[in-house]
C-alpha positions in Angstrom: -40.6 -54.4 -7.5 -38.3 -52.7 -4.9 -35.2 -50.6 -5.5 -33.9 -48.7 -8.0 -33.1 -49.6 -11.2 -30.1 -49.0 -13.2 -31.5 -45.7 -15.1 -32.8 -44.3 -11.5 -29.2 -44.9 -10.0 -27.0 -43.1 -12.5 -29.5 -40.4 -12.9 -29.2 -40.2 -9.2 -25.2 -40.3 -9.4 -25.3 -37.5 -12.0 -27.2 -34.8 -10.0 -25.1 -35.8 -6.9 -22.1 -35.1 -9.0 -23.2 -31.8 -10.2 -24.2 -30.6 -6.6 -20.6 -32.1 -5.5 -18.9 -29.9 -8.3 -21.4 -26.6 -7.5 -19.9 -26.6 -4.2 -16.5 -27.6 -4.8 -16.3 -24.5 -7.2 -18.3 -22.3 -4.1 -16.1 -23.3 -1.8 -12.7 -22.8 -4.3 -14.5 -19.0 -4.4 -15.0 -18.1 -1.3 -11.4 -19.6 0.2 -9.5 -17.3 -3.1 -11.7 -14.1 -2.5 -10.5 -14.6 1.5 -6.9 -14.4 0.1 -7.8 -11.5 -2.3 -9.3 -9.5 0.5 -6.4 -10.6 3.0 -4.1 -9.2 0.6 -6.2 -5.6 -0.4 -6.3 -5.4 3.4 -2.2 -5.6 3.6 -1.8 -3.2 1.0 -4.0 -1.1 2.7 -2.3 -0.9 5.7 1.0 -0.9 4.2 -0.4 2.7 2.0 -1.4 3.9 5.7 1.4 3.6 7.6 3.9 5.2 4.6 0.9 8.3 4.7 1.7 8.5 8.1 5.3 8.5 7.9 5.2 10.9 5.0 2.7 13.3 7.4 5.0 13.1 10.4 8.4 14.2 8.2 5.8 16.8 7.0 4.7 18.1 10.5 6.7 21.0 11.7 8.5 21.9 8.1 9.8 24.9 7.7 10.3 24.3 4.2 9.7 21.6 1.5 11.0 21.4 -1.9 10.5 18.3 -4.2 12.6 17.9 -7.2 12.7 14.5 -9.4 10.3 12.9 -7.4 12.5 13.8 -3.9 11.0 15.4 -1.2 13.6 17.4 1.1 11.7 18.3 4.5 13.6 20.9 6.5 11.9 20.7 10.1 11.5 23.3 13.4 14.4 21.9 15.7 12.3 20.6 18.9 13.6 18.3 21.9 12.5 15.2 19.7 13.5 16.7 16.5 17.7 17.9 16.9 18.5 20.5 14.6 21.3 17.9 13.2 18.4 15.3 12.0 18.1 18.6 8.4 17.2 17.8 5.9 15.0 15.2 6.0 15.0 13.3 2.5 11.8 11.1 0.9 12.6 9.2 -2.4 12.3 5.3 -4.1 15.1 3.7 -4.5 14.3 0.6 -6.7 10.9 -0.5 -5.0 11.5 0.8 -1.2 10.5 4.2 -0.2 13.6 5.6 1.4 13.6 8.1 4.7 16.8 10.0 5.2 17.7 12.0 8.2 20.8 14.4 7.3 23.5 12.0 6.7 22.8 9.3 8.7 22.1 5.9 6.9 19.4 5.7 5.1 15.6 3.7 6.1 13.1 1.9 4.1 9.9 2.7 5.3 8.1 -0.1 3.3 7.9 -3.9 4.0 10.1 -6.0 1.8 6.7 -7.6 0.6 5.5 -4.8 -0.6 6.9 -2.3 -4.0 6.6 1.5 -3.7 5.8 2.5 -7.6 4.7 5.7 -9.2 6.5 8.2 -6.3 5.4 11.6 -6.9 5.3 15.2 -4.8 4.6 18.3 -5.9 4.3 21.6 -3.4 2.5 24.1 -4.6 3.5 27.9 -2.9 1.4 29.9 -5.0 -0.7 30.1 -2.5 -1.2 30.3 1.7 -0.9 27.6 3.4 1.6 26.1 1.1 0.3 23.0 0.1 2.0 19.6 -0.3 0.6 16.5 -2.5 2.4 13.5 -2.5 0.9 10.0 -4.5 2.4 6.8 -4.6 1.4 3.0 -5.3 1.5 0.2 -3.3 2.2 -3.3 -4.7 2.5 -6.6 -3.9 5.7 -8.6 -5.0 5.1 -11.9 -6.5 2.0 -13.1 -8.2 -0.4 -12.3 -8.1 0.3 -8.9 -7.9 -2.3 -6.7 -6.6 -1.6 -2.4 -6.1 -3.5 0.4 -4.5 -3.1 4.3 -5.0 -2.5 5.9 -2.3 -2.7 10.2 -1.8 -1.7 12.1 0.9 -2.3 16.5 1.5 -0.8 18.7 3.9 -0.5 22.1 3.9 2.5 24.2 6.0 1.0 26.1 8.6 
């Protein structure tokens, strides 16, 4: 006899099947871990670039106060820095991280794809340098969401 019979074929069609749905689910994996990491990589860099912002309204202070999770910079005047530009303000409104300069209109430093949660800034005088710590969270908007923590240190020289 040549061939296969019946019993050889469908046992045949059943391990193809189960290889077919082992790499269907492998493959589902490793395109949804790509997204996840895409994402944790855009919240990353989202948490960076407010740190920076947050250390470049903190370079050059003079003095910092933080009051109801409001941080008011007051900066040395310089030729990129105008005297005018006091008080520098850093505060959520609703999910953006705001940037004020005196009383000109005010900036949000985030992307609209991103929510600014859990603001918080303390500055601690007690003792020299003063020291300024200032944590946040990052968060996506939609679903699913995913957040980071981010921290950021300086101390007034």
């Amino acid at each position: 006899m040549r061939g296969f019979t019946l019993i050889e074929t469908i046992v045949y069609i059943g391990l193809l099947a189960v290889l077919m749905s082992a790499a269907i689910v492998a493959t589902f994996q490793l395109i949804d871990s790509g997204a996840h990491n895409e994402t944790a990589v855009a919240i990353q860099e989202e948490g960076t670039f407010l740190e920076r912002k947050i250390g470049w309204a903190l370079t050059g202070a003079t003095s910092v106060s933080a009051l109801s999770n409001t941080l008011t910079i007051t900066r040395l005047a310089s030729s990129s820095f105008p005297d005018t530009d006091n008080p520098l303000t850093i505060s959520v409104n609703g999910t953006s991280l705001i940037l004020q300069r005196s009383v000109y209109t005010p900036v949000a430093l985030n992307s609209a794809a991103f929510a600014v949660t859990s603001f918080t800034a303390t500055v601690d005088t007690s003792q020299m340098p003063a020291k300024v710590d200032v944590s946040f969270s990052v968060q996506t908007i939609g679903t699913p969401t995913q957040s980071a923590a981010f921290t950021y240190r300086s101390y007034l020289r």
